[in-house]
N, CA, C and O of each residue as an XYZ file, in Angstrom:
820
protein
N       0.850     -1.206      0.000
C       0.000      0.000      0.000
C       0.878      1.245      0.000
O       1.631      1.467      0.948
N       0.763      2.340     -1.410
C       1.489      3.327     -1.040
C       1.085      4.120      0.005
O      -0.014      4.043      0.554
N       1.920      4.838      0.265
C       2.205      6.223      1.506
C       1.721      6.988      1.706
O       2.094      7.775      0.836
N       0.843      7.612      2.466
C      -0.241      9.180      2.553
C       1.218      9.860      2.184
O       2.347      9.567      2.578
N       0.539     11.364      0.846
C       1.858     11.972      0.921
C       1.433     13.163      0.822
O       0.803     13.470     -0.191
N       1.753     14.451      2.194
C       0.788     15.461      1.867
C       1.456     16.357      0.995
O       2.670     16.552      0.949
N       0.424     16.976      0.191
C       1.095     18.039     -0.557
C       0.538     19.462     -0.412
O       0.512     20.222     -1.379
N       0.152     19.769      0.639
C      -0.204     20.790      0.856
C      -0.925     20.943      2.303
O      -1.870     20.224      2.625
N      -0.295     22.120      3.283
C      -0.427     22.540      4.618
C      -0.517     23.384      5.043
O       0.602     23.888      5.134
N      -1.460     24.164      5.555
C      -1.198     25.367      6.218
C      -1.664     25.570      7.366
O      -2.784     25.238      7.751
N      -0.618     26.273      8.142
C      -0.755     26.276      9.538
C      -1.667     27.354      9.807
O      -1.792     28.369      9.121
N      -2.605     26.916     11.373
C      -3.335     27.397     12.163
C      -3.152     28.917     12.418
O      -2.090     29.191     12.976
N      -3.921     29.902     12.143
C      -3.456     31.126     12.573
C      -3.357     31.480     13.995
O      -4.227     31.042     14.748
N      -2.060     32.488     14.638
C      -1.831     32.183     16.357
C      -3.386     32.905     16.558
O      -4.046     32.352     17.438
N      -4.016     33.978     15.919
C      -5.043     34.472     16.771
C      -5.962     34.783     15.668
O      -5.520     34.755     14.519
N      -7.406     35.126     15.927
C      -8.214     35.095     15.239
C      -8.636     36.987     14.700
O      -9.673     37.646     14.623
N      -6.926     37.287     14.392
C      -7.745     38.853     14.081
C      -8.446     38.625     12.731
O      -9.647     38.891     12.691
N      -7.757     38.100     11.465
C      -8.113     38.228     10.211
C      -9.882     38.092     10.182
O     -10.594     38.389      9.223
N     -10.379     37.513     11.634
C     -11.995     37.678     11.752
C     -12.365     38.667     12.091
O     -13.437     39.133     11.705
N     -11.489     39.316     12.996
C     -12.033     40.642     13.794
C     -11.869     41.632     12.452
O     -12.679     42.524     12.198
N     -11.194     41.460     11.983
C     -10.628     42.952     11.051
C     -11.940     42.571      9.733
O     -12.025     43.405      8.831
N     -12.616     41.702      9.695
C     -13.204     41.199      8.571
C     -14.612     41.873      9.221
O     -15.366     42.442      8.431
N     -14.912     41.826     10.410
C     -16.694     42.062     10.487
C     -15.609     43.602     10.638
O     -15.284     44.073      9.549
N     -15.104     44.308     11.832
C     -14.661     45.775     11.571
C     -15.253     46.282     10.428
O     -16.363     46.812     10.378
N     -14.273     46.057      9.261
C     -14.415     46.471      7.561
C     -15.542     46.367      7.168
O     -16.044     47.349      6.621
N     -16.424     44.968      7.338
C     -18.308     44.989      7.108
C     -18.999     46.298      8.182
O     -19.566     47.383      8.058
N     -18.660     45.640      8.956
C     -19.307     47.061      9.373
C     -19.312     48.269      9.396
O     -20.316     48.819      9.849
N     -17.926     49.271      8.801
C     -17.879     50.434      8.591
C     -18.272     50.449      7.545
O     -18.956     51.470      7.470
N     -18.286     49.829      6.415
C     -18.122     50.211      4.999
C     -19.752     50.118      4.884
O     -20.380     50.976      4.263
N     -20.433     48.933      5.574
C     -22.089     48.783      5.103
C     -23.052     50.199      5.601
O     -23.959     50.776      5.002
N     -22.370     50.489      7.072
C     -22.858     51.727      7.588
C     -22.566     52.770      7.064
O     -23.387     53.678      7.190
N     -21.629     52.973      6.487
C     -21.559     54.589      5.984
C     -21.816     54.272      4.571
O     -21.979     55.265      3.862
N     -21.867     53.498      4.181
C     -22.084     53.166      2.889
C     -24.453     53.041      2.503
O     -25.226     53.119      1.548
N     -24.497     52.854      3.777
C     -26.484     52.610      4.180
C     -26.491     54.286      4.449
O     -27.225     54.933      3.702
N     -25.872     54.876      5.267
C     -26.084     56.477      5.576
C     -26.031     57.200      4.430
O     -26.938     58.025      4.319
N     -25.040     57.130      3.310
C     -24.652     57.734      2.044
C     -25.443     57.505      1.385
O     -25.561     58.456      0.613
N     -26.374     56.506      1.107
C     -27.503     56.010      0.604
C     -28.877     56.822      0.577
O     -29.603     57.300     -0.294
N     -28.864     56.725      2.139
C     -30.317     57.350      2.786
C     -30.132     59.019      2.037
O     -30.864     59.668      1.290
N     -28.904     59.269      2.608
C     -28.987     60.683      2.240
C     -28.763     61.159      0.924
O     -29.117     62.276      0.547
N     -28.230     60.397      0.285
C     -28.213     61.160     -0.939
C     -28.642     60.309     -2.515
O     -28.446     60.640     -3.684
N     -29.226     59.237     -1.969
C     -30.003     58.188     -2.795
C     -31.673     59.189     -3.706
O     -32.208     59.355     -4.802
N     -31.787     59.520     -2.407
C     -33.178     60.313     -2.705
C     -32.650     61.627     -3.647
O     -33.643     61.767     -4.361
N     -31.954     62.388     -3.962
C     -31.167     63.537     -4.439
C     -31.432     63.249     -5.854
O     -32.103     63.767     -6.747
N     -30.272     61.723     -5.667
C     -29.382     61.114     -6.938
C     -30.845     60.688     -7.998
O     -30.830     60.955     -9.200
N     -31.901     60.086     -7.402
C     -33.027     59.862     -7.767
C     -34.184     60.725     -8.595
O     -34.945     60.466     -9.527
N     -33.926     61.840     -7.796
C     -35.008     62.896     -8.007
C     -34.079     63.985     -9.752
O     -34.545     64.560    -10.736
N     -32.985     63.781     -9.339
C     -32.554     64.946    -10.437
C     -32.199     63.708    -11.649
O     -31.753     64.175    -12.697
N     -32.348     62.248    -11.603
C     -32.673     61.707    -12.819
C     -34.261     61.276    -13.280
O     -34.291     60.254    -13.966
N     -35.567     61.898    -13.005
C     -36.734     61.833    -12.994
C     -37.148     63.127    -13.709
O     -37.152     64.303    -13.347
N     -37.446     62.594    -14.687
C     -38.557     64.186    -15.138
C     -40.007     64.293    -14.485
O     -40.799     64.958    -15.153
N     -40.346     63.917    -13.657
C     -41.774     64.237    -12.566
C     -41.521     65.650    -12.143
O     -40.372     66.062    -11.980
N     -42.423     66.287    -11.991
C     -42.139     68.064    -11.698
C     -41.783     67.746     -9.954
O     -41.159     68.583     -9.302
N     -42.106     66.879     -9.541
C     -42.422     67.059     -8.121
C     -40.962     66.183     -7.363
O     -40.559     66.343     -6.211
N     -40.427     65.330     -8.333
C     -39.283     64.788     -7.706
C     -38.152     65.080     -6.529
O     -37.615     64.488     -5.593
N     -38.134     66.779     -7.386
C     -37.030     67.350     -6.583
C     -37.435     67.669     -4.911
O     -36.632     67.480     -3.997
N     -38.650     68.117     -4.741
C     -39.411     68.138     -3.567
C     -39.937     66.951     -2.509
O     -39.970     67.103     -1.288
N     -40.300     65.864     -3.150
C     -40.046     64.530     -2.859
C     -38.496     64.009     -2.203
O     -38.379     63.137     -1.343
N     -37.529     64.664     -2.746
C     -36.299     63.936     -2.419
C     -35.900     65.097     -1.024
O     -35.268     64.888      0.011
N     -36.551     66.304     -1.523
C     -35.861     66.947     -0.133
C     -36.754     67.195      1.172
O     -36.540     67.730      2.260
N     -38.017     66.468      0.482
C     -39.004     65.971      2.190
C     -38.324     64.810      2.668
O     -38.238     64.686      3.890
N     -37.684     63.690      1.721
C     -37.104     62.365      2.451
C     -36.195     62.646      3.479
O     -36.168     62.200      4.626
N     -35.099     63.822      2.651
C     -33.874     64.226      3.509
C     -34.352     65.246      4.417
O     -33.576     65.144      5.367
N     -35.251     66.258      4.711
C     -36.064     66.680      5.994
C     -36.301     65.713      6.756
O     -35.776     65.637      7.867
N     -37.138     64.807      6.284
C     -37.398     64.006      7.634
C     -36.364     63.020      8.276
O     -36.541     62.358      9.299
N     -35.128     63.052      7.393
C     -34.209     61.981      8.168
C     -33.331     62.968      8.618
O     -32.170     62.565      8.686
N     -33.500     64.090      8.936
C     -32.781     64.953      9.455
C     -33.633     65.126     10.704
O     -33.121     65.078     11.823
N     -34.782     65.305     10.534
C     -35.438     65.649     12.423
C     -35.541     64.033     12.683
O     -35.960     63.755     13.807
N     -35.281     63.104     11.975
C     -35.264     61.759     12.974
C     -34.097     61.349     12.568
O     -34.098     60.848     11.443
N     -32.915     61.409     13.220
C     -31.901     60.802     12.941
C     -31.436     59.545     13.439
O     -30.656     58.748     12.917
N     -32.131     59.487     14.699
C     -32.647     57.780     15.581
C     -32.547     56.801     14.339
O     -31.683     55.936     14.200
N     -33.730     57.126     13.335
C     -34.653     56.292     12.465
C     -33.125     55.712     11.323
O     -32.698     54.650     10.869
N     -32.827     56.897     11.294
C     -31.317     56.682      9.958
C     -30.191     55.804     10.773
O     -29.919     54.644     10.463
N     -29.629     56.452     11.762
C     -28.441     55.477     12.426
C     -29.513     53.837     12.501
O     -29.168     52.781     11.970
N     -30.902     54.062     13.351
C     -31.519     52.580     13.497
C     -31.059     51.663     11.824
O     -30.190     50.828     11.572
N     -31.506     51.941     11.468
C     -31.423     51.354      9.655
C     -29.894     51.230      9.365
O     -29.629     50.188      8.766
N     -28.956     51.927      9.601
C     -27.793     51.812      8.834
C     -27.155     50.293      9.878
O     -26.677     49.239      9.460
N     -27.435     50.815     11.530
C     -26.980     49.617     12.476
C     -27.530     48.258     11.872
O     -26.704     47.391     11.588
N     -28.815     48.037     11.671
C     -29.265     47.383     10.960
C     -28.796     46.481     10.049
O     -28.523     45.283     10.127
N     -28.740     47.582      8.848
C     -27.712     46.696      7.939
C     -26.599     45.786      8.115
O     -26.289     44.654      7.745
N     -25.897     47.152      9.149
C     -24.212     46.269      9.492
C     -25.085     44.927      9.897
O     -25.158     44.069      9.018
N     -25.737     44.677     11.117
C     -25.652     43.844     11.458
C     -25.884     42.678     10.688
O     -25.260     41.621     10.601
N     -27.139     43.190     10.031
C     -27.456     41.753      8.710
C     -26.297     41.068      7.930
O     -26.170     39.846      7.846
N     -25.424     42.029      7.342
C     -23.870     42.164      6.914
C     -22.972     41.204      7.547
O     -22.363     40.228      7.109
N     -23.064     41.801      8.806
C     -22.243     40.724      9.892
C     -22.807     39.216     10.213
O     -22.198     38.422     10.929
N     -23.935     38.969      9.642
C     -24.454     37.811     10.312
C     -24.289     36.969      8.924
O     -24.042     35.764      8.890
N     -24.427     37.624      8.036
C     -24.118     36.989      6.363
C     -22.285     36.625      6.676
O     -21.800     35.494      6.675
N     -21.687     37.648      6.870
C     -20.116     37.233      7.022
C     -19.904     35.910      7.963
O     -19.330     34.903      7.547
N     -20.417     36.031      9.229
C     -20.671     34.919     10.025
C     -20.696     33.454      9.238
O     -19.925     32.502      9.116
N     -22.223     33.871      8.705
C     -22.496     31.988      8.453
C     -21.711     31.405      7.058
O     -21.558     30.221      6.757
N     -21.160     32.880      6.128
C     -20.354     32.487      5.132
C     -18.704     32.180      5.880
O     -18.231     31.095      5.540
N     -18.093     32.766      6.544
C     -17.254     31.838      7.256
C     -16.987     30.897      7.665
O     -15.949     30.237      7.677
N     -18.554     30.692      8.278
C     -18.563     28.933      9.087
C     -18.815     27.869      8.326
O     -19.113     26.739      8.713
N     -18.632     28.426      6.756
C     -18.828     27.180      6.236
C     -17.571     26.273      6.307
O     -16.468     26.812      6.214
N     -17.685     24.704      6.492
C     -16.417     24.177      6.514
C     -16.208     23.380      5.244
O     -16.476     22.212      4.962
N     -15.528     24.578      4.419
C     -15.171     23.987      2.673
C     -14.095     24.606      2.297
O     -13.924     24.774      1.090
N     -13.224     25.039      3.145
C     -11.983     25.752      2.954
C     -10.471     25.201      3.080
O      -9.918     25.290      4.176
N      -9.844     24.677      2.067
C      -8.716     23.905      2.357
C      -7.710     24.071      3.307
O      -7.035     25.073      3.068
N      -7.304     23.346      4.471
C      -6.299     23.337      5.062
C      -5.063     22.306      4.811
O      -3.900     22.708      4.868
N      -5.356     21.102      4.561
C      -4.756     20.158      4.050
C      -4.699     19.061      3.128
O      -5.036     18.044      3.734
N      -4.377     18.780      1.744
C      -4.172     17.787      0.793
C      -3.153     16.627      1.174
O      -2.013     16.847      1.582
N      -3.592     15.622      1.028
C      -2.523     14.546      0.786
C      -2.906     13.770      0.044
O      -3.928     14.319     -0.368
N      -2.812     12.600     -0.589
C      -2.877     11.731     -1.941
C      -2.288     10.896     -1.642
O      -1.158     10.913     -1.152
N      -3.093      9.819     -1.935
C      -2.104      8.404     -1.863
C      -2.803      7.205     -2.708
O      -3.832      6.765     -2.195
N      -2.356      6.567     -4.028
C      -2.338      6.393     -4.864
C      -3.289      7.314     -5.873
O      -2.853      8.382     -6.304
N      -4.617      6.831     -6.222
C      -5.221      7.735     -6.971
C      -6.534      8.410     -6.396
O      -7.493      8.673     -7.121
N      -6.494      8.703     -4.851
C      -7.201      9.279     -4.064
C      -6.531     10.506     -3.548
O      -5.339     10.477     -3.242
N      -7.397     11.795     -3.421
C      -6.740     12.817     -2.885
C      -8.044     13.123     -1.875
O      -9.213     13.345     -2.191
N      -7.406     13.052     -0.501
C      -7.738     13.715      0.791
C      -7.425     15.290      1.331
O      -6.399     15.971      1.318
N      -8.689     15.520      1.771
C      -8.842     16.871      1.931
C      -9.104     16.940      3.188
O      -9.865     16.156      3.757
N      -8.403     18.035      3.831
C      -9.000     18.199      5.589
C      -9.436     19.967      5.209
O      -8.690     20.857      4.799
N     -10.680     20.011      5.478
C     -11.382     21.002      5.084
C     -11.475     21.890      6.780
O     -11.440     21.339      7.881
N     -11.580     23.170      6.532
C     -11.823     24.203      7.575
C     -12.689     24.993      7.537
O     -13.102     25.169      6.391
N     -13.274     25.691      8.441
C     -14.411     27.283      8.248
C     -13.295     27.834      8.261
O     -12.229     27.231      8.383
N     -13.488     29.558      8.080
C     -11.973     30.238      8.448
C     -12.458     30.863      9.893
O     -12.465     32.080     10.079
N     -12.729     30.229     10.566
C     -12.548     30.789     12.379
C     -11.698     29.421     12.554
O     -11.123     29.288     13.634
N     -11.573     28.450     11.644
C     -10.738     27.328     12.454
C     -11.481     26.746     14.020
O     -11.028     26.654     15.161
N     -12.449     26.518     13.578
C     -13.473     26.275     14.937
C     -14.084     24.742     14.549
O     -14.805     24.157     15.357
N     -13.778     24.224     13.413
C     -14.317     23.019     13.032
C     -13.520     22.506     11.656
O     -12.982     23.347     10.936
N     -13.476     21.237     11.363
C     -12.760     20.867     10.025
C     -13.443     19.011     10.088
O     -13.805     18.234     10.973
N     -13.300     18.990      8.386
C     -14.172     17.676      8.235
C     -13.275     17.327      7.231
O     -12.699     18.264      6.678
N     -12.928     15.759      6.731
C     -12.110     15.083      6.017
C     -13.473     14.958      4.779
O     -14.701     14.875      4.817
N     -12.305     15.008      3.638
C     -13.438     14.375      2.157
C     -12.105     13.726      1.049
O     -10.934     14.083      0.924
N     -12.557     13.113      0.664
C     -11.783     11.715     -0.207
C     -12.505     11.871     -1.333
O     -13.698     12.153     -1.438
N     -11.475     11.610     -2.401
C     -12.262     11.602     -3.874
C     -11.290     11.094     -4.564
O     -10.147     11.209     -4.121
N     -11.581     10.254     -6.106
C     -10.986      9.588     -6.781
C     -10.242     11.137     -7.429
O     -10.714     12.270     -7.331
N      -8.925     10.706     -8.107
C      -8.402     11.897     -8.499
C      -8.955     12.236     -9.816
O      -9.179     13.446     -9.802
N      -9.332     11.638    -11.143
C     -10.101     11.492    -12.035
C     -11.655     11.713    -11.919
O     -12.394     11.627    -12.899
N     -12.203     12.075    -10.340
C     -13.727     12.673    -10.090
C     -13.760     13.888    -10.122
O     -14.841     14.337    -10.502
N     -12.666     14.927     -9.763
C     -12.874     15.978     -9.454
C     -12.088     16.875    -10.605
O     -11.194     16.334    -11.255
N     -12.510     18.522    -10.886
C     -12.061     19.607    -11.361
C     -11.375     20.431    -10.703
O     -11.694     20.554     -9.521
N     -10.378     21.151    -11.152
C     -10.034     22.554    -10.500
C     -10.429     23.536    -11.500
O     -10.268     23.463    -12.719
N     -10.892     24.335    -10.913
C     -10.974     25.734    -11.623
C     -10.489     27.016    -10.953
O     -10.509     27.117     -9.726
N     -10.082     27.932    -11.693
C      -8.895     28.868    -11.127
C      -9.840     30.449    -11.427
O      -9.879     30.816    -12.602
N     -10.306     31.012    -10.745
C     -11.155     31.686    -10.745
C      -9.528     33.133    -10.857
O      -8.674     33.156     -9.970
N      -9.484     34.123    -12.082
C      -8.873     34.928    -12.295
C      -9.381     36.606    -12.430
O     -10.518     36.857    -12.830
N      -8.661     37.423    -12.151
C      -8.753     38.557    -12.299
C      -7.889     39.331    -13.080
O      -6.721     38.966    -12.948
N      -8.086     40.513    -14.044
C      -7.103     41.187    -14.493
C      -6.525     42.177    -14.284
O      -7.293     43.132    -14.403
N      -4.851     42.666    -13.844
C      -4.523     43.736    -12.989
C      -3.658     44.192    -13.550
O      -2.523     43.882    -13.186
N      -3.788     44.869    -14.368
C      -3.324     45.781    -15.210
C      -3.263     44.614    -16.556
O      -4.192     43.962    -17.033
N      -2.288     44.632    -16.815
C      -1.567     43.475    -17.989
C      -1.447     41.949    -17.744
O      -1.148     41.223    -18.692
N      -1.729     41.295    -16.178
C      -1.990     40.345    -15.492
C      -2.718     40.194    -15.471
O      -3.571     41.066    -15.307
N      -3.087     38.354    -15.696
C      -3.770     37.959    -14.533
C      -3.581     37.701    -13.627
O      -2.413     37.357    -13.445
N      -4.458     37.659    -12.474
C      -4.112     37.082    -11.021
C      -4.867     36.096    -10.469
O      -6.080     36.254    -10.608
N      -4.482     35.052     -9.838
C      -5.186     33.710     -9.086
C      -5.763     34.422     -8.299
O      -5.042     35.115     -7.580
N      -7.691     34.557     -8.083
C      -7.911     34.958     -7.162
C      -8.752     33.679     -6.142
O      -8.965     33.751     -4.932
N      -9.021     32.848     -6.832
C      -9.550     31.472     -5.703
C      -9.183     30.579     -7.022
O      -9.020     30.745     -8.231
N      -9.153     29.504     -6.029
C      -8.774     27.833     -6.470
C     -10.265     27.208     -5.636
O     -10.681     27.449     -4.503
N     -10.873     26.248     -6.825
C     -12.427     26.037     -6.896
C     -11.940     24.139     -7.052
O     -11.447     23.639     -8.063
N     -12.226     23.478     -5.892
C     -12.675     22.122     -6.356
C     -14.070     21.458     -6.366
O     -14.873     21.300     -5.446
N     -14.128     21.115     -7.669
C     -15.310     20.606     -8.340
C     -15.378     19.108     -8.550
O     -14.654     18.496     -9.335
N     -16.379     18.533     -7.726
C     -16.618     17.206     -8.249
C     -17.628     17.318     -9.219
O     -18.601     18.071     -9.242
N     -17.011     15.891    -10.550
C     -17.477     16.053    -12.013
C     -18.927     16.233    -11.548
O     -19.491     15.984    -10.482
N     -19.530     17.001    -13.272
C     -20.778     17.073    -13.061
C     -21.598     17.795    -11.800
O     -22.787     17.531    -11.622
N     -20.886     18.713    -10.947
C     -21.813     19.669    -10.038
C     -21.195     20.559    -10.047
O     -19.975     20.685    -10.148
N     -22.566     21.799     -9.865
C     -22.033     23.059     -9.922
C     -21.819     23.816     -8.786
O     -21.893     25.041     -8.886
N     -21.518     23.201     -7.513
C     -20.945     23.771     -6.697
C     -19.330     23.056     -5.900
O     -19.013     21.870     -5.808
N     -18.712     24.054     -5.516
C     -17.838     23.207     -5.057
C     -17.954     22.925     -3.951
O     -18.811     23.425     -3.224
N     -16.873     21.810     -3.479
C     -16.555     21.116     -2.324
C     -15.702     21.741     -1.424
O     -15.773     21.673     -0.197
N     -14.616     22.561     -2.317
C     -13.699     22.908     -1.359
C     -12.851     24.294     -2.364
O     -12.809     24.290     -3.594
N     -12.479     24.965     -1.815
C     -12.126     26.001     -2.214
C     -10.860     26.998     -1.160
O     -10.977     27.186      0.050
N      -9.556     27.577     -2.161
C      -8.467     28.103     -1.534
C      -9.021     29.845     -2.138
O      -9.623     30.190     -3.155
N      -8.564     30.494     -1.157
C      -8.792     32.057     -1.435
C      -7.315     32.560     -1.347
O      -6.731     32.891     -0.315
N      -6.818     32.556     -2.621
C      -5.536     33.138     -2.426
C      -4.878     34.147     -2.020
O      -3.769     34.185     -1.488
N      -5.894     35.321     -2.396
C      -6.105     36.903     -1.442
C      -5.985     36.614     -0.083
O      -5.015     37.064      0.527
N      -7.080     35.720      0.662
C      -7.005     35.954      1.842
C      -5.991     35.694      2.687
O      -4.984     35.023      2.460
N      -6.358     36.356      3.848
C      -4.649     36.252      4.808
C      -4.294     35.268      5.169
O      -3.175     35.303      5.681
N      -5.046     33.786      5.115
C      -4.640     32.657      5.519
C      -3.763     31.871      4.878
O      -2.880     31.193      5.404
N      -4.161     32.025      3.065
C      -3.331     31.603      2.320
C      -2.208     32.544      1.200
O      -1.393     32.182      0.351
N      -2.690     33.996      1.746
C      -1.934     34.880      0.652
C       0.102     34.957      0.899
O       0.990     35.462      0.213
N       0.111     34.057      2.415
C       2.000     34.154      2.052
C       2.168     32.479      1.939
O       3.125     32.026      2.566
N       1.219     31.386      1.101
C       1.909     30.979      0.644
C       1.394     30.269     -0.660
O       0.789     29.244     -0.974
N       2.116     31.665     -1.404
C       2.331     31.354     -2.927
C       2.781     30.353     -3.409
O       2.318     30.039     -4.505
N       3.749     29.546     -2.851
C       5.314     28.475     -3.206
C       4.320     27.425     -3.021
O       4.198     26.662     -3.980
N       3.579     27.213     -2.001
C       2.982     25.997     -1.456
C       1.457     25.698     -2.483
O       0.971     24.633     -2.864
N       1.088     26.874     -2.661
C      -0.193     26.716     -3.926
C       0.493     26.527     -5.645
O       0.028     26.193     -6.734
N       1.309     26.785     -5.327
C       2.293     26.073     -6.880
C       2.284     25.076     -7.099
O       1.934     24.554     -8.157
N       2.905     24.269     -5.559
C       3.346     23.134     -5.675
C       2.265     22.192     -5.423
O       2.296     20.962     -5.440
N       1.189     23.087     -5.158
C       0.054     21.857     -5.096
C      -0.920     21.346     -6.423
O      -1.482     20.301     -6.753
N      -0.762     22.784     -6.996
C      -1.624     22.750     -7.701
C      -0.371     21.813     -9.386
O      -0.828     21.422    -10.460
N       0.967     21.769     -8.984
C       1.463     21.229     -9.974
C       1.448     19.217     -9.739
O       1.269     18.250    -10.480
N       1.752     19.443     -8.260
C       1.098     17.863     -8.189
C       0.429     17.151     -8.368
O       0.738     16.017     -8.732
N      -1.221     17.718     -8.099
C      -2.550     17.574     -8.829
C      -2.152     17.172    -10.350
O      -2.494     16.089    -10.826
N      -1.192     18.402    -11.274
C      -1.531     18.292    -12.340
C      -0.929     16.979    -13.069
O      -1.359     16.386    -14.058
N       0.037     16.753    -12.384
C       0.862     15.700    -12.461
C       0.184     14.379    -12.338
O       0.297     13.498    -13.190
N      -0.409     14.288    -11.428
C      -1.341     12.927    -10.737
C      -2.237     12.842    -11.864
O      -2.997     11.876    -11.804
N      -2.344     13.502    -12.765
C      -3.853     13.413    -13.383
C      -4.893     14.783    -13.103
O      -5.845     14.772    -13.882
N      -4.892     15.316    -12.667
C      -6.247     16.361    -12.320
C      -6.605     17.189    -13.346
O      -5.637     17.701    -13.908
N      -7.642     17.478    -13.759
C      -7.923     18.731    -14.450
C      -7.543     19.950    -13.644
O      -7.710     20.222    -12.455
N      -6.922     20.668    -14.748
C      -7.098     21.977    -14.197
C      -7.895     23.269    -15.058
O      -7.382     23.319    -16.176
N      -8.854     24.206    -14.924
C      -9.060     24.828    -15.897
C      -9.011     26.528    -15.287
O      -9.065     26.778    -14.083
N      -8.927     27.322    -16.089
C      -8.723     28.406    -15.919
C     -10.068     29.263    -16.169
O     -10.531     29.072    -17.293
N     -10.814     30.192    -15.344
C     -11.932     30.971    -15.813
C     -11.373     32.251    -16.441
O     -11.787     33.213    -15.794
N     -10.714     32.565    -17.296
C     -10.470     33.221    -18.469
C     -10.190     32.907    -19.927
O      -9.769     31.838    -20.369
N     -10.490     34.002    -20.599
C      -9.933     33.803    -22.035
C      -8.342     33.557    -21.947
O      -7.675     33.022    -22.833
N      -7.984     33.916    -21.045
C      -6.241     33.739    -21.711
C      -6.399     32.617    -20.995
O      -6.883     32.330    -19.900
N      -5.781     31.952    -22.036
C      -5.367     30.368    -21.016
C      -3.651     29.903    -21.751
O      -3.390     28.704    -21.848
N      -3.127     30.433    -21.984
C      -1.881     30.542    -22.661
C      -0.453     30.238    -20.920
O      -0.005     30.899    -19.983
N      -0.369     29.227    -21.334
C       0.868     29.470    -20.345
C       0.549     28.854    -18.517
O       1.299     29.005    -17.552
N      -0.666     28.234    -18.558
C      -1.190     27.955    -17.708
C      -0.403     28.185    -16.070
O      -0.416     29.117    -15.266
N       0.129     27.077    -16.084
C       0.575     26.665    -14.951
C       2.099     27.742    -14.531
O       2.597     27.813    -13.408
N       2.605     28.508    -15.818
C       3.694     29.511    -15.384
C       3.014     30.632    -14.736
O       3.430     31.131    -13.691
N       1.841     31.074    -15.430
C       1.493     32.539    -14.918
C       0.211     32.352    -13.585
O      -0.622     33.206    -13.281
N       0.360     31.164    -13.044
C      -1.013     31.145    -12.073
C      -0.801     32.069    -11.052
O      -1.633     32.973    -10.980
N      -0.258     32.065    -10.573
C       0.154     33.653     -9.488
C       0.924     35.210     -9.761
O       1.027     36.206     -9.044
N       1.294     34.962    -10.844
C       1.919     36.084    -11.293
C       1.342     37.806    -11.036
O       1.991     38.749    -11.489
């Protein structure tokens, strides 16, 4: 029987800011971003309307959220929070790679949420599953922005690397080498862009 052989690891973060700094950022950006709204949604609205009455309409909205300002902060808190509770349960999902290993033509996955509060093992023939390389363009680049595993025939994945994020963004070397082992073993790999020229040189570039 060959050897579990992992090809890919990443260690436990010592503390859980990359969560704290994640609802922080939801929550400033949804709140002033819900306030900027209230107030000047109605404005932006009224001076693209040919109704005679628009403009008066938009500046009774902004009167009255000016003598109730309770009502505006209530609504914007609001949001954040909805925001924050969406960030929540999209975190806790546990489909986030922490560890690959392979041993003959099976590749094992130890899957994580990113609070690292739970993780579940999944096994698959190496010939069942897809990768897809979800890209962005930055300036004259592309850039790896998630790694998508797909078992054949479904359209959602199983497990998925976020290369941006802070868990896996310092290690570049280690998503190379995983994703060249895969390719090696057999795996599909496919790219979600038109350029597909050069595959496996420019995946992080």
């Amino acid at each position: 029987m060959d050897e579990l052989k992992t090809i890919f690891d990443i260690p436990k973060p010592k503390n859980s800011s990359h969560i704290i700094w994640t609802h922080v950022t939801t929550s400033v950006i949804t709140f002033v971003g819900t306030f900027a709204l209230i107030i000047f949604g109605p404005m932006f609205l009224g001076a693209k309307t040919r109704l005679g009455n628009s403009k008066t309409s938009a500046l009774n909205i902004i009167g009255w959220m000016s003598e109730n300002p309770e009502i505006t902060y209530l609504i914007c808190f609001m949001v954040a929070v909805i925001a924050n509770i969406y960030i929540y349960w999209k975190n806790s999902k546990c489909k986030f790679v922490q560890k690959i290993s392979i041993v003959e033509n099976r590749v094992h996955f130890q899957l994580i949420d990113l609070m690292f509060k739970k993780s579940v093992d999944y096994s698959i023939p190496i010939n069942e599953f897809e990768i897809k390389l979800k890209s962005e363009k930055e300036g004259e680049q592309l850039k790896t922005k998630k790694i998508s595993f797909y078992k054949l025939n479904q359209g959602k994945p199983f497990a998925e690397i976020l290369t941006r994020h802070i868990i896996w963004e310092k290690h570049v070397l280690k998503m190379k080498t995983l994703l060249k082992a895969l390719h090696n073993s057999g795996a599909t790999i496919n790219r979600s862009s038109r350029d597909k020229k050069s595959l496996m040189s420019n995946l992080f570039n």
